[in-house]
Structures are given as structure tokens and as C-alpha cells.
ZAPABA-727636 format. One record per atom (N, C-alpha, C): x negated, y negated, z negated; residue in one letter. Coordinates in steps of 0.02 Angstrom, whole numbers, plus 50000, padded with zeros to 5 digits. Example, Ala and Ser with C-alpha at 12.3 -4.5 7.8 and 13.67 -1.06 7.14 Angstrom:
2
493405028449610A
493855022549610A
493405016549610A
493585011249646S
493165005349643S
493554999849606S
***
This chain:
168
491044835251005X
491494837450953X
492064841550982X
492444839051021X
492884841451063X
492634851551097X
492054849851123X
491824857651113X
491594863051064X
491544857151027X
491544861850962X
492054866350938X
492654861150929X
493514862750907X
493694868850961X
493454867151004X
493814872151077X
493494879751050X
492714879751043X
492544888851033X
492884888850972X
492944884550920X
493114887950846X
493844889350858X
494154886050892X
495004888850918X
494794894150950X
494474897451002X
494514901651044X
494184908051014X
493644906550949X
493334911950930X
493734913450852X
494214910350845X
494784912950777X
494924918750778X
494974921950859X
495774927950834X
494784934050825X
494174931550837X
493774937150827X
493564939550759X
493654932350726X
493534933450667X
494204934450602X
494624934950641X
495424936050587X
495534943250574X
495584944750506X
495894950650491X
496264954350545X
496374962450575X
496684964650607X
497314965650559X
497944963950614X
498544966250564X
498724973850603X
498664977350556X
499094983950554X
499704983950557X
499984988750614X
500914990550624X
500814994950576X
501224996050518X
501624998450479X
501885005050510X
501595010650489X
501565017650509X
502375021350474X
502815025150508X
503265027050504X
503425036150511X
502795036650500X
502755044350529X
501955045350518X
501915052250492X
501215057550500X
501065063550524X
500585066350545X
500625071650562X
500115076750540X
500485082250522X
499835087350492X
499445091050538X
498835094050530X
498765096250607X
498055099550584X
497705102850627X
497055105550599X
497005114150582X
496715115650524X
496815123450496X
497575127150476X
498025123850510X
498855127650531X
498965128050562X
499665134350563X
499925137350614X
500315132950669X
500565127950639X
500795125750673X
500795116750664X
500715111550705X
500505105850680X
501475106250667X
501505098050637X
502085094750640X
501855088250598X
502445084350636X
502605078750624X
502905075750573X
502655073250504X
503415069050451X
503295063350449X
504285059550455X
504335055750466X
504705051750406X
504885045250402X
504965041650328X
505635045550320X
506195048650381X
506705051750341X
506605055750307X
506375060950355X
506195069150323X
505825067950271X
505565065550227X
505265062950157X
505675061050114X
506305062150140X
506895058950110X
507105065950081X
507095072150097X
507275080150063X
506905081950012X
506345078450012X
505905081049954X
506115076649894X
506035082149844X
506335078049760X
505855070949750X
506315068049732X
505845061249729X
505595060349654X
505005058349623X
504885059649566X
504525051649542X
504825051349459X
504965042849432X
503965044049415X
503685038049442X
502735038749451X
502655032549372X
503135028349359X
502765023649319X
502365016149367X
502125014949302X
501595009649338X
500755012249362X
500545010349386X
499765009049427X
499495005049436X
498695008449390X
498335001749388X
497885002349438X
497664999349483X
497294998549537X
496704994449533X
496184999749536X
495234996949513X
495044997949573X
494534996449555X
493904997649607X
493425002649598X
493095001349649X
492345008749630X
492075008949589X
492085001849567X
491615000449506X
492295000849407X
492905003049448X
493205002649387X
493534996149368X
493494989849375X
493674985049377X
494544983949410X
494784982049372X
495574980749386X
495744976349426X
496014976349480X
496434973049516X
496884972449529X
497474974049527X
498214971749511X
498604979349479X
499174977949465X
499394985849462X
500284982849499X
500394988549511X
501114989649528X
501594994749497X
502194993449497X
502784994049429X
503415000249495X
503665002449467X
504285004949462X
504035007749530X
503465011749507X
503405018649571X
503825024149570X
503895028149629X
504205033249642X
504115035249710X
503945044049702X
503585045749777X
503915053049758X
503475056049830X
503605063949813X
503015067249833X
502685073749794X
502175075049790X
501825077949866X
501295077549881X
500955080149911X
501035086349948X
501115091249883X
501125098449895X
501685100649907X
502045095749882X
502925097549907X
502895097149991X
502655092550024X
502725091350072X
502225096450132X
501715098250087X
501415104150124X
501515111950099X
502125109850070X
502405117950053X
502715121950101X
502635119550176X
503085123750205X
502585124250281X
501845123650259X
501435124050322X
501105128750271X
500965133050349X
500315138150338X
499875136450350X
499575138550303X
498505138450338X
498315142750374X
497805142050413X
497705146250473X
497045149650425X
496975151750398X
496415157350356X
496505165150365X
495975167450347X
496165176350385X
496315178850320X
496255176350241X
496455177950196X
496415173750138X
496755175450072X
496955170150035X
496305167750001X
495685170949985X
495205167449981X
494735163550006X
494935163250064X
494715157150101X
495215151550105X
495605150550048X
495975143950036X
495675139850000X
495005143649958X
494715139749915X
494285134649960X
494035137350037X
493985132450073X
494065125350133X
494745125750111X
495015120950165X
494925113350111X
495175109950149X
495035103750113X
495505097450173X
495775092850152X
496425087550188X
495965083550197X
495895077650237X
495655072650256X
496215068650291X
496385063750239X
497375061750238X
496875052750278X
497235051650326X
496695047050366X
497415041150372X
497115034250389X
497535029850383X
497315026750453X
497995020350446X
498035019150540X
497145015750552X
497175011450512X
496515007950513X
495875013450518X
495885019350491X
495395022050497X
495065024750424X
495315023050381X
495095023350298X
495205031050295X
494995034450260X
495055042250250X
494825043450186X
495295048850147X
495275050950092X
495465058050089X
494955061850049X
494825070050047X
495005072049990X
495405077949988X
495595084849920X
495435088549972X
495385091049906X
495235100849919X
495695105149910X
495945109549931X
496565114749920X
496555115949850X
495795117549819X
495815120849765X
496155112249720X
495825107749733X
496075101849668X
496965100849679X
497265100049740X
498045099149752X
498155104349715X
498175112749729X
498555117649696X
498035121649638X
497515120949619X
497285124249555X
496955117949500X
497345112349495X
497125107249449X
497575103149435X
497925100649377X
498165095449369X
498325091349424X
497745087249452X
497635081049482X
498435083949544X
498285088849575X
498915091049623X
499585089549619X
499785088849543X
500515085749527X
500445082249530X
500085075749555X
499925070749537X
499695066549596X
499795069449658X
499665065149689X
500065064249734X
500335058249782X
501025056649793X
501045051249861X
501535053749881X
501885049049946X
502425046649925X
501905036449934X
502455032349887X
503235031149942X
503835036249899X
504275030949936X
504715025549871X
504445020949833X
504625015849808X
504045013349774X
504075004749766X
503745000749743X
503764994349723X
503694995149663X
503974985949661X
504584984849665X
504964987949660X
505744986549685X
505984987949780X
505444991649790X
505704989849872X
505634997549889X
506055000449948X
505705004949973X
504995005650009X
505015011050042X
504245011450076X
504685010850114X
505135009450158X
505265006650236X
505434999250235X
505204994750164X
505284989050174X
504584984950153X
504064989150142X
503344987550107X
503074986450186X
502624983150188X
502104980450250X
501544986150252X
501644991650208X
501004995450228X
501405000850210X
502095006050273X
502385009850247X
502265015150210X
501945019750232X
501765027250212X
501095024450173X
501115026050094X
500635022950074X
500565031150010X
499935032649996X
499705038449962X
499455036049899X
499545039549838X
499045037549777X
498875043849735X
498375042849703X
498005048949665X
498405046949581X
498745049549561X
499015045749466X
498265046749429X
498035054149465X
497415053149384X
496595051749416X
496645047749462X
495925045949476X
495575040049416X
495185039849411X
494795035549378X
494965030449390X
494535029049476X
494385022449496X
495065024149569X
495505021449547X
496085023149591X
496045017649661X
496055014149665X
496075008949716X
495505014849786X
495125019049755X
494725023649800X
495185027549861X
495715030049810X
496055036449848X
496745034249874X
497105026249837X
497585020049873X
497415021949940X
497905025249966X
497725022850049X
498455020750071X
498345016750114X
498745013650161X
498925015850219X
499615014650247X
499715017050323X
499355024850324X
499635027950305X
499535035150301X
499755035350390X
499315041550433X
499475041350493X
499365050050505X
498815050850473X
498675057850482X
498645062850447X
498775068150430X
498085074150368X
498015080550404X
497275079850411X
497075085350442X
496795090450421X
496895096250411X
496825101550372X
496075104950407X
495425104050359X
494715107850376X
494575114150330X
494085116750364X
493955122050323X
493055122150332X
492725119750243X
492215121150249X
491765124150266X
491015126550293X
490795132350313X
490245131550284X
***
């Protein structure tokens, strides 16, 4: 018995959830001129805009909790001041973000859906939630889509990266 207790103590930390450090910074990088780094201040210049509540489903559509008294700042605000590395403006219709989290989770737009669709106002770097900032939430830099369907899809957490591709 006694060896029993000993592997199930020793084989715990293999089977325990990994905890994620709480990301404080991203970086853009990929099809621009120039990479750079934002960090939870510098997110602090961009207009902050009142999001409402969010209901948070699954793939299948199914509800799982929602959260109250959002407020972020958009997307495009924040990539309004990087260039794309394209040889002209119609090849913007092919780049596409791949906004990647610490864990590894990754979520894709397209240039054309951020700036020629609705959905683009609409999608956001939460800095409030619940009453708290995003430098006091356990999963800082956190992203959401307002008009996805099945939203809990494009929820990402610990935002770490977005890397700017260009289809071929």
C-alpha cells in the first residue's frame, strides 16, 4: 500500500493541469515592416471601448458562463500603426493574423474580416472584466470576437503573440 501512495504522490504533478504565467506583453511580428512589442501599458493609449456582457459557448453552441462589465480596445486600433510588408494594396486581401496564446491555442482573421466586415469593430483586447482589470485577471491579455456564434472558439487567453501571414 505504502508503494502505492508513494507513485500516486510522485506521479501527481504529471497528471495536474499546467499553470500558465499570466502574459503581460505581445508581440506582432511576421508580414511587417517592422516587428514590435505591446505591452499592458501601451494598451493603455488606445480608446477604451464599453463591450457589455459575453456569453461564452462552445463549438457546439452550448453556454457556458458569460461575463459582465467588459471593456477592451479594438484590434485594429492596435494594428493601426504597423505596416504590412505587401508589394501592393491588393495583396492585403491576403494576409491573415494568427493571434497565438502562451499555452499554444491559436486563433485566425483575415485582413479582409478585421478591416472589410463588421466582425473588425468587434473584436477586442480585454482590458476590463468582471469588475477587475486585465492586470488583475489570472489570464492577463485575454482576446474576444463580440459577433462570433460559438464564441468560447475565438476566447483566447494569455495572448502572447500575432503573427502576421500571407496566403499563397
Amino acid at each position: 500500500m505504502f508503494k502505492f501512495l508513494l507513485l500516486m504522490f510522485l506521479s501527481a504533478p504529471v497528471f495536474a493541469q499546467e499553470v500558465l504565467k499570466p502574459t503581460s506583453s505581445f508581440s506582432i511580428s511576421g508580414k511587417v515592416d517592422k516587428a514590435v512589442t505591446i505591452t499592458m501599458d501601451s494598451l493603455k493609449q488606445y480608446p477604451l471601448k464599453e463591450m457589455g456582457s459575453f456569453k461564452i459557448t462552445n463549438h457546439l453552441g452550448d453556454f457556458k458562463h458569460q461575463d459582465e462589465h467588459l471593456k477592451g480596445v479594438l484590434l485594429k486600433d492596435v494594428l493601426r500603426n504597423t505596416v504590412f510588408s505587401v508589394g501592393s494594396p491588393k495583396l492585403l486581401s491576403q494576409l491573415y493574423f494568427v493571434c497565438s496564446a502562451a499555452d499554444g491555442y491559436a486563433v485566425v482573421y483575415s485582413w479582409n474580416e478585421l478591416y472589410n466586415t463588421p466582425v473588425g469593430d468587434q473584436v477586442f483586447i480585454l482590458m476590463e472584466k468582471n469588475g477587475k482589470t486585465a492586470a488583475q485577471l489570472p489570464e492577463n491579455i485575454q482576446m474576444a470576437s463580440m459577433l462570433d456564434f460559438k464564441t468560447g472558439r475565438r476566447y483566447l487567453h494569455n495572448l502572447s503573440k500575432i503573427t502576421v501571414a500571407q496566403a499563397q
